[in-house]
C-alpha positions as CSV (number, residue, x, y, z in Angstrom):
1,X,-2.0,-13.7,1.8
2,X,-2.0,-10.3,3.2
3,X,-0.5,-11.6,6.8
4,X,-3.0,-10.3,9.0
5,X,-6.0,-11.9,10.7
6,X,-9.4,-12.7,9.1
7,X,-11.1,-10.3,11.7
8,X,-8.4,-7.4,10.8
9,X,-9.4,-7.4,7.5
10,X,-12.8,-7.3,8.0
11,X,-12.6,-4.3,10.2
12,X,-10.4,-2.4,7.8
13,X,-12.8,-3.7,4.7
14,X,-15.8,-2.3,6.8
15,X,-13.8,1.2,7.1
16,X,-13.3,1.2,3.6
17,X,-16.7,0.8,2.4
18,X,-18.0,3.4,4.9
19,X,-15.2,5.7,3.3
20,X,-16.7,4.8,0.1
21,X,-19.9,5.6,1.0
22,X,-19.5,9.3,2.2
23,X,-19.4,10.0,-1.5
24,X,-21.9,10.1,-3.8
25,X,-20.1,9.4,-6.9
26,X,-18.5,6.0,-5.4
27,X,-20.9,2.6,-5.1
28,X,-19.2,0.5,-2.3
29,X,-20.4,-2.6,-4.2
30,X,-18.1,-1.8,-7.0
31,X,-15.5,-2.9,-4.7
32,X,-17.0,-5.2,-1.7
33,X,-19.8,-7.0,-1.9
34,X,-21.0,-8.8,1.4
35,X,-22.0,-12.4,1.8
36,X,-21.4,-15.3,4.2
37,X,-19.3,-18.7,4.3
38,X,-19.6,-21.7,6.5
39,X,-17.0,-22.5,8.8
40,X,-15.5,-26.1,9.9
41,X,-18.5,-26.3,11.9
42,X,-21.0,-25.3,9.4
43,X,-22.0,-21.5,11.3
44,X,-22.2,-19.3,8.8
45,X,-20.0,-16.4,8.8
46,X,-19.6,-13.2,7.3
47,X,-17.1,-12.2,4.5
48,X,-16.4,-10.6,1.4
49,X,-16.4,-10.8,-2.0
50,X,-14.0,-8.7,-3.4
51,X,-13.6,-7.1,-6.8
52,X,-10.7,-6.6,-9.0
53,X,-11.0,-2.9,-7.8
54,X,-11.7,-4.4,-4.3
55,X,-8.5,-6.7,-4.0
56,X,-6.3,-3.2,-5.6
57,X,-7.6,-1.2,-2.6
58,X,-6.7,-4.0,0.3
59,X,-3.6,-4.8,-1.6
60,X,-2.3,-0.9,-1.7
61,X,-3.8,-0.3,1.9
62,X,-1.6,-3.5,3.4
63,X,1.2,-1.8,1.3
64,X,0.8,1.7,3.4
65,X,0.4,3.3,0.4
């Protein structure tokens, strides 16, 4: 959806959250919350679970805004 690699977005979603946690009013896990999937050969693999707040941040990031 956002045209860029799986690993891309992980790396930019791992800046953002330690952005996030450099202040102390923001929770990271209001936005991302980390977690795992199984691949086509069944290894697990890390991901994301985005919020609502979490998809607006990728979304306007991918925008350059």
């Amino acid at each position: 959806m956002t045209g860029k690699d799986h690993n891309h977005i992980m790396r930019d979603i791992r800046g953002y959250v330690k952005a996030l946690e450099i202040s102390p009013n923001l929770d990271s896990s209001n936005f991302f919350v980390e977690s795992t999937y199984l691949d086509t050969y069944q290894r697990e693999k890390p991901c994301y679970l985005l919020t609502k707040k979490g998809c607006d941040i990728v979304a306007n990031k991918q925008q350059g805004l």
